[in-house]
N, CA, C and O atoms as a printed pandas DataFrame, in Angstrom:
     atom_number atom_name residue_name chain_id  residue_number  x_coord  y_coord  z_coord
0              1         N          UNK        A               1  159.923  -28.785   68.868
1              2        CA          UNK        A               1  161.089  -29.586   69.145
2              3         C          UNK        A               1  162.231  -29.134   68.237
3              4         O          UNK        A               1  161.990  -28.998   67.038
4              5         N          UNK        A               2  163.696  -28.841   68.805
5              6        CA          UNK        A               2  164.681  -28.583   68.338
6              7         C          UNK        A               2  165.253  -30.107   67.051
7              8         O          UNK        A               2  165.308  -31.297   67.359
8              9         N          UNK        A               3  165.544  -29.581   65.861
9             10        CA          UNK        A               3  166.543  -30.152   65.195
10            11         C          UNK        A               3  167.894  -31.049   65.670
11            12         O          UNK        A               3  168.950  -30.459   65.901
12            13         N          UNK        A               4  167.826  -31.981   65.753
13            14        CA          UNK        A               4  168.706  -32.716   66.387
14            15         C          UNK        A               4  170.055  -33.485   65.330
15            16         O          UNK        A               4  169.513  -34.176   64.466
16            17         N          UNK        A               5  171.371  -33.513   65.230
17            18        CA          UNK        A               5  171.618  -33.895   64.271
18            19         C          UNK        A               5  172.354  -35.765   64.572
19            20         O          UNK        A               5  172.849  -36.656   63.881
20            21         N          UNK        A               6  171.972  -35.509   66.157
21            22        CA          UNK        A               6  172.231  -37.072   66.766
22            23         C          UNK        A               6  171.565  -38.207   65.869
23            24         O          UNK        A               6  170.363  -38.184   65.602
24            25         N          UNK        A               7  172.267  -39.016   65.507
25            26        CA          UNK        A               7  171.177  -40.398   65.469
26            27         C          UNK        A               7  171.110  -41.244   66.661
27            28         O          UNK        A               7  172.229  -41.514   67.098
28            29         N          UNK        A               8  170.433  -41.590   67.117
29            30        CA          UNK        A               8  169.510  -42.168   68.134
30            31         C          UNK        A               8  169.133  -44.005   67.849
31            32         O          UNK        A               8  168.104  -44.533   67.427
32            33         N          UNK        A               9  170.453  -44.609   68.288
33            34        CA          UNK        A               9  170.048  -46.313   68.764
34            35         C          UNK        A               9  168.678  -46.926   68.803
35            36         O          UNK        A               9  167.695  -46.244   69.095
36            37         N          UNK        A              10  168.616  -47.913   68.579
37            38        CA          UNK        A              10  167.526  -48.379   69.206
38            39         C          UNK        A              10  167.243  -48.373   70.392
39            40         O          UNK        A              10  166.165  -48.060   70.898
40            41         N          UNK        A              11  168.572  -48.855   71.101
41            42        CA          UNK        A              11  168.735  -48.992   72.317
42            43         C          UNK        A              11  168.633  -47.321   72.822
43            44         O          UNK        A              11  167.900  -47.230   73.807
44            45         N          UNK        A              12  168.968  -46.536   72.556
45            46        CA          UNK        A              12  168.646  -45.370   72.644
46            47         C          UNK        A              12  167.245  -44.922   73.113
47            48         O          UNK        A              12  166.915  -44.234   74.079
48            49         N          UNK        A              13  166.495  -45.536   72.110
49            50        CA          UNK        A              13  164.829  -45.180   71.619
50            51         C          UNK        A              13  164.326  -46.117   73.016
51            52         O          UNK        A              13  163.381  -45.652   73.654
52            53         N          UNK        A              14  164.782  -47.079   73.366
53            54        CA          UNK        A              14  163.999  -48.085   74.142
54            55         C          UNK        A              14  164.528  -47.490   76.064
55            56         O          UNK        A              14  163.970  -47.560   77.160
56            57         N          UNK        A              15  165.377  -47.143   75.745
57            58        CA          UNK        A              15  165.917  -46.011   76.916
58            59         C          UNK        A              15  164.968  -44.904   77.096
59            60         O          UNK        A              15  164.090  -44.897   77.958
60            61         N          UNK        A              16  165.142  -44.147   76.405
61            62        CA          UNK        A              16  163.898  -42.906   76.237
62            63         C          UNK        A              16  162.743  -43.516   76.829
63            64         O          UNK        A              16  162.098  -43.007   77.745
64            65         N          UNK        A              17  162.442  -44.873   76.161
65            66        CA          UNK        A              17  161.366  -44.927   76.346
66            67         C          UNK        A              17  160.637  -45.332   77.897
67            68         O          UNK        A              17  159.593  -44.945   78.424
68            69         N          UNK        A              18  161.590  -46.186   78.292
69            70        CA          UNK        A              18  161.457  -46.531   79.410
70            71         C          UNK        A              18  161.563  -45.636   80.381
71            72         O          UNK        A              18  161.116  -45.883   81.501
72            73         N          UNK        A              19  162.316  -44.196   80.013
73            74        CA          UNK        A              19  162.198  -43.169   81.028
74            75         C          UNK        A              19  160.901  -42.553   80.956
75            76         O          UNK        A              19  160.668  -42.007   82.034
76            77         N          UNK        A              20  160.028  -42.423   80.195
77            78        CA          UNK        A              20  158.892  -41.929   79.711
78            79         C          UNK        A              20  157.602  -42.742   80.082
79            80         O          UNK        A              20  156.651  -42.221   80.663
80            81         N          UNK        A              21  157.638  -43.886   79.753
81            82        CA          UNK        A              21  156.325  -44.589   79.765
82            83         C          UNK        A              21  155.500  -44.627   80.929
83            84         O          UNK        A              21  154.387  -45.151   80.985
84            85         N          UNK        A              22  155.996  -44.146   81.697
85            86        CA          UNK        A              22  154.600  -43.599   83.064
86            87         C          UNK        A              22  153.881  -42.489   82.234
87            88         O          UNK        A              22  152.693  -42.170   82.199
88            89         N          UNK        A              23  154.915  -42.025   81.609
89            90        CA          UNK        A              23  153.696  -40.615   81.408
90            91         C          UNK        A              23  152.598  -40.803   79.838
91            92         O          UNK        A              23  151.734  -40.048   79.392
92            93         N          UNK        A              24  153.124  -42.160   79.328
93            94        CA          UNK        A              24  152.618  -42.090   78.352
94            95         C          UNK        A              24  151.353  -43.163   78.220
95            96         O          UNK        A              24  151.292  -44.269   78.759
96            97         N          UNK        A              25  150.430  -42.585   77.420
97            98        CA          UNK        A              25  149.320  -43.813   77.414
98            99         C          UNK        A              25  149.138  -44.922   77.567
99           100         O          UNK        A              25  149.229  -45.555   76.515
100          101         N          UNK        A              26  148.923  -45.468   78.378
101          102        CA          UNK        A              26  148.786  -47.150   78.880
102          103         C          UNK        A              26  148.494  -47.740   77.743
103          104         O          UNK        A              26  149.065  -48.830   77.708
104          105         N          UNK        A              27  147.707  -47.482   76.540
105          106        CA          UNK        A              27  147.530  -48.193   75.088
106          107         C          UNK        A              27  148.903  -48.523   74.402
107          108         O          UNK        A              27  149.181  -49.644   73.976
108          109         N          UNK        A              28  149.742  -47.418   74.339
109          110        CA          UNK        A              28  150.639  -47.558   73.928
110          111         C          UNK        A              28  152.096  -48.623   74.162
111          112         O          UNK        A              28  153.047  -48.799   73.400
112          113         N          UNK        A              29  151.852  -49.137   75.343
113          114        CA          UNK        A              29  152.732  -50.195   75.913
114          115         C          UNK        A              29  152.822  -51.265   74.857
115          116         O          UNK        A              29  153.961  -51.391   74.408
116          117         N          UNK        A              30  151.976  -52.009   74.382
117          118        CA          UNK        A              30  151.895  -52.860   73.468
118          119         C          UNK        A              30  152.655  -52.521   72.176
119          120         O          UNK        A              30  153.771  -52.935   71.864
120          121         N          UNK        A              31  152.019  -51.864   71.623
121          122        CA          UNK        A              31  152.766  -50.748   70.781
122          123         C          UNK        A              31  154.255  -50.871   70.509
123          124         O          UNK        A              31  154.934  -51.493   69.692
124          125         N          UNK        A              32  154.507  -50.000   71.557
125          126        CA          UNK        A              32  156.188  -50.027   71.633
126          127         C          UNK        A              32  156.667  -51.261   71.660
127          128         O          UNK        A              32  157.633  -51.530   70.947
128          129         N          UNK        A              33  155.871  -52.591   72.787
129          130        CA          UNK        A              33  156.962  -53.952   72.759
130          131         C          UNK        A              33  156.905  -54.161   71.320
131          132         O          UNK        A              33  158.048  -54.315   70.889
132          133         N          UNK        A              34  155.906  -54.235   70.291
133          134        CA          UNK        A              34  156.464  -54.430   68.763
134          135         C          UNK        A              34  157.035  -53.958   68.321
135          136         O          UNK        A              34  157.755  -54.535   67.507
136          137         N          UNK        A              35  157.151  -52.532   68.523
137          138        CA          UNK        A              35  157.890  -51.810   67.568
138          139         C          UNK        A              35  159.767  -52.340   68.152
139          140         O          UNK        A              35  160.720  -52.601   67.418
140          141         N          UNK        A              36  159.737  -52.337   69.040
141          142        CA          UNK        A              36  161.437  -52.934   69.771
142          143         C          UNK        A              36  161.387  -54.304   69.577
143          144         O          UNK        A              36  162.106  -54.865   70.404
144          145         N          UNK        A              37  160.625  -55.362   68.543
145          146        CA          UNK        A              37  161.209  -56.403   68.150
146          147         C          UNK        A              37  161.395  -56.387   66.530
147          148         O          UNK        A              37  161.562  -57.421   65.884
148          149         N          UNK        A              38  161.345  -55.079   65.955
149          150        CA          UNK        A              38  161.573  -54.917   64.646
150          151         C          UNK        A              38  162.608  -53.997   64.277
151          152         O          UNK        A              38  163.192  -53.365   65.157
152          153         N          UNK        A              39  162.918  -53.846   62.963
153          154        CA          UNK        A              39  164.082  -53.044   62.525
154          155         C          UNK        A              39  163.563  -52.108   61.831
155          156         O          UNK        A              39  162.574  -52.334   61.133
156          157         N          UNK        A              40  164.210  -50.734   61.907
157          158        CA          UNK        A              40  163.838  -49.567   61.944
158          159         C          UNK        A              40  164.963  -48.631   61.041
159          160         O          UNK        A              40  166.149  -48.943   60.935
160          161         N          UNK        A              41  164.317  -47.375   60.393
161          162        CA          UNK        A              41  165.497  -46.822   59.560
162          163         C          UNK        A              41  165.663  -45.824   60.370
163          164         O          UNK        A              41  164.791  -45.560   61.198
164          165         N          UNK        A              42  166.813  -45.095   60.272
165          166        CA          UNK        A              42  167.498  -43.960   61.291
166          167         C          UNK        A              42  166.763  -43.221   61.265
167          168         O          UNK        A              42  166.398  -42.859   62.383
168          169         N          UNK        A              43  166.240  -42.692   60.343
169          170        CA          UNK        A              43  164.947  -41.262   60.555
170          171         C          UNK        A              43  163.969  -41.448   61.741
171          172         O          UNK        A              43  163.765  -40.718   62.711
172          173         N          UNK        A              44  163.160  -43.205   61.217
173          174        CA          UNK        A              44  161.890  -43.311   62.291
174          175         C          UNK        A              44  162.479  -43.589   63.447
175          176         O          UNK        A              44  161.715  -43.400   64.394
176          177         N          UNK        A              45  163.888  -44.086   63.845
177          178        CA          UNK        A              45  164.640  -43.980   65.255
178          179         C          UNK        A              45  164.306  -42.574   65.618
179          180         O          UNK        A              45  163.438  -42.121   66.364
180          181         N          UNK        A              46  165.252  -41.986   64.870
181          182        CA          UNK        A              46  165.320  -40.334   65.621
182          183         C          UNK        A              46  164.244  -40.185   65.632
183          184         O          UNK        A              46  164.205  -40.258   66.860
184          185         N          UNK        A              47  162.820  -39.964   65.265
185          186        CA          UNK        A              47  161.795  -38.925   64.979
186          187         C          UNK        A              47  161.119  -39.879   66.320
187          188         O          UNK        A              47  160.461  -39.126   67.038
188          189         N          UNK        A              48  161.112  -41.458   66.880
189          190        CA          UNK        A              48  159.732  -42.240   67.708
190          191         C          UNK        A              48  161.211  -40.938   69.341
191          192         O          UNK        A              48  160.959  -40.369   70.404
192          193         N          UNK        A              49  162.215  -41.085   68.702
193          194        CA          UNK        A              49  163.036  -40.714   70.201
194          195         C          UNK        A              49  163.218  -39.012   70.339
195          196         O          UNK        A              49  163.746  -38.338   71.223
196          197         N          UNK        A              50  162.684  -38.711   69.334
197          198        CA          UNK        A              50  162.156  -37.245   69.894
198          199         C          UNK        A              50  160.990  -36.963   70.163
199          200         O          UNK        A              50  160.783  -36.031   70.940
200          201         N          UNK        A              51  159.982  -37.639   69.636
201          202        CA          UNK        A              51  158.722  -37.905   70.298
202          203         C          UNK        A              51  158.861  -38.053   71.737
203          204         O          UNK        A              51  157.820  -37.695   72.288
204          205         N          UNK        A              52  159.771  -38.453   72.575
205          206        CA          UNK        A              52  159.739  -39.215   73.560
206          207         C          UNK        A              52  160.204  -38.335   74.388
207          208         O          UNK        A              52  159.577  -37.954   75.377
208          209         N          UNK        A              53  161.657  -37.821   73.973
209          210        CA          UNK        A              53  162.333  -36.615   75.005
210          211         C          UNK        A              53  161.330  -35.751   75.180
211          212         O          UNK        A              53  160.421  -35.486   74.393
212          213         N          UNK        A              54  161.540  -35.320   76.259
213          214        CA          UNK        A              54  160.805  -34.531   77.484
214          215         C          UNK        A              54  159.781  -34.400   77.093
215          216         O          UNK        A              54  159.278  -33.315   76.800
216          217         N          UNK        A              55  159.273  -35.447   77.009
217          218        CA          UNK        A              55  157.472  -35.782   77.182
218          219         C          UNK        A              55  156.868  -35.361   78.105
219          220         O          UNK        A              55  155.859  -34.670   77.956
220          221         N          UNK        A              56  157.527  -35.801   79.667
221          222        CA          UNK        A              56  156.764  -35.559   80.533
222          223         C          UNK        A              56  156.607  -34.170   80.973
223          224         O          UNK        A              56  155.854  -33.764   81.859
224          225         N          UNK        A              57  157.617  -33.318   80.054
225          226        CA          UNK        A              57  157.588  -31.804   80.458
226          227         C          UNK        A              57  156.717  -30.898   79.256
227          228         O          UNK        A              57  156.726  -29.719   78.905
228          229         N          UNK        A              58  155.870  -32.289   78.783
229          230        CA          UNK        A              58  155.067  -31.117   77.546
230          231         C          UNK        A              58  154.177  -30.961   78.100
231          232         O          UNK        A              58  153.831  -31.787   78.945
232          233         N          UNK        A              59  153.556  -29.999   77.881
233          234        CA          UNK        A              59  152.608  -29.714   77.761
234          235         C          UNK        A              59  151.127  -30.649   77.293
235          236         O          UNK        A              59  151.300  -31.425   76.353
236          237         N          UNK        A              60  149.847  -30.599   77.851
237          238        CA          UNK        A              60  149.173  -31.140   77.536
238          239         C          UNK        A              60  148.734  -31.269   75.903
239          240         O          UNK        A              60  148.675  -32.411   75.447
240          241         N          UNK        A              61  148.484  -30.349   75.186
241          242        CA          UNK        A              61  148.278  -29.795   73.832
242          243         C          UNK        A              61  149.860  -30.616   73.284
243          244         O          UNK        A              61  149.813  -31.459   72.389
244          245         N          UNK        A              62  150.897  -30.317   73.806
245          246        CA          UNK        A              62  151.972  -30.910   72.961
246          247         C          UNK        A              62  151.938  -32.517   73.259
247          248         O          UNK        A              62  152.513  -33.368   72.581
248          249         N          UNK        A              63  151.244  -32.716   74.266
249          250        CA          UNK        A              63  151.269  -34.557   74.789
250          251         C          UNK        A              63  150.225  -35.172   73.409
251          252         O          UNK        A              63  150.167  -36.217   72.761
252          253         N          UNK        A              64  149.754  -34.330   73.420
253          254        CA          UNK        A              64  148.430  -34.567   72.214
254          255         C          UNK        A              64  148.924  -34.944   71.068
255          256         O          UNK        A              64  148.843  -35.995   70.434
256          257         N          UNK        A              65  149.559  -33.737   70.846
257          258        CA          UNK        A              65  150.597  -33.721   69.493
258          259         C          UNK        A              65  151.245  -34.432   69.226
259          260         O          UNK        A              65  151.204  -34.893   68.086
260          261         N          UNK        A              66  152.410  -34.985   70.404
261          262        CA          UNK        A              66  153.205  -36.351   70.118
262          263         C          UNK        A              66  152.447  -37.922   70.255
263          264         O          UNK        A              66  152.866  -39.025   69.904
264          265         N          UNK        A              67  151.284  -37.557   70.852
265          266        CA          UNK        A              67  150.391  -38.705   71.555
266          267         C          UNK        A              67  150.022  -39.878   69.391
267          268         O          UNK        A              67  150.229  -41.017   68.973
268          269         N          UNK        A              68  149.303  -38.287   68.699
269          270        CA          UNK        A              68  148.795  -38.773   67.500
270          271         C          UNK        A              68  150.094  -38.931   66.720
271          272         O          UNK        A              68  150.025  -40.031   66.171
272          273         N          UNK        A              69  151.069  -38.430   66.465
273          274        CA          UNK        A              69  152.449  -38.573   65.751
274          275         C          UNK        A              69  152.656  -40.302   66.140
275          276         O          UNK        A              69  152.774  -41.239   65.351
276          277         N          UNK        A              70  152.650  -40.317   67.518
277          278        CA          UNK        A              70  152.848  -41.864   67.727
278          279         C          UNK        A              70  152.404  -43.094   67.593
279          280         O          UNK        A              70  153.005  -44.167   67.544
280          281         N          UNK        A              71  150.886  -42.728   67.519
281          282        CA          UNK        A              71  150.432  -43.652   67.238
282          283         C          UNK        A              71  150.625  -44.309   65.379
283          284         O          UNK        A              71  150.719  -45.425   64.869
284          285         N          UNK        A              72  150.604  -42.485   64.728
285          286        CA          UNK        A              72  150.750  -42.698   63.425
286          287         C          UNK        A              72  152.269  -44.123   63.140
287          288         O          UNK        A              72  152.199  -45.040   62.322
288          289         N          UNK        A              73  153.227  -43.902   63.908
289          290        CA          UNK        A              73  154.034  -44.706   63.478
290          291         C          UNK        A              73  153.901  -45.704   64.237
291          292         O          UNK        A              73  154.316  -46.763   63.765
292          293         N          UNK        A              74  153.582  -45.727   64.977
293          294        CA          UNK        A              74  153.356  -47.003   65.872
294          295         C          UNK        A              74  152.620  -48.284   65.335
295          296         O          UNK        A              74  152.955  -49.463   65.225
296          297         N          UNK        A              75  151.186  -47.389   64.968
297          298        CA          UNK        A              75  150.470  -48.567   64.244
298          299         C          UNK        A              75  150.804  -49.027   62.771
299          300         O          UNK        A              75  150.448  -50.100   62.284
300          301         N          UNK        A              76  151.529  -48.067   62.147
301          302        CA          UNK        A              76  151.814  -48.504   61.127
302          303         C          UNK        A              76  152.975  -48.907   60.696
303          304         O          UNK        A              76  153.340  -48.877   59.521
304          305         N          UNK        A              77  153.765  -49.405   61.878
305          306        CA          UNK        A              77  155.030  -50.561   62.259
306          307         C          UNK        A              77  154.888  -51.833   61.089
307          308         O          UNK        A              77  154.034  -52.699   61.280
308          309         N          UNK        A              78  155.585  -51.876   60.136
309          310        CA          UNK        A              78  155.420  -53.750   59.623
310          311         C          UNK        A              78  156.654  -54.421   60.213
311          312         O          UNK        A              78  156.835  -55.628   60.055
């Protein structure tokens, strides 16, 4: 994934996300509704919304890759 020097909304992140979430693990639905009722620092914005861009055009091995990245922040949301 390219270096991005955008910062990325929440509303941003929850956009992404909603364009994405067919392709993404049915576990993960839950997930995300917590993580979009909490507050977040600009890094873990940008980094859950590049996770997200063109997901559905990764590759399996890279779905993998962003699959465990996500969960890493996902579950460990306070």
């Amino acid at each position: 994934m390219g270096e991005c020097n955008l910062d990325h909304s929440l509303e941003d992140v929850k956009s992404k996300y909603e364009s994405q979430s067919e392709y993404l693990p049915s576990e993960m639905k839950p997930l995300f509704e917590s993580f979009f009722t909490k507050e977040h620092t600009q890094e873990l914005l940008n980094d859950v919304f590049h996770l997200l861009k063109k997901y559905d055009l990764s590759s399996n091995e890279e779905r993998e890759t962003r699959n465990r990245r996500l969960y890493m922040v996902l579950q460990n949301v306070k």
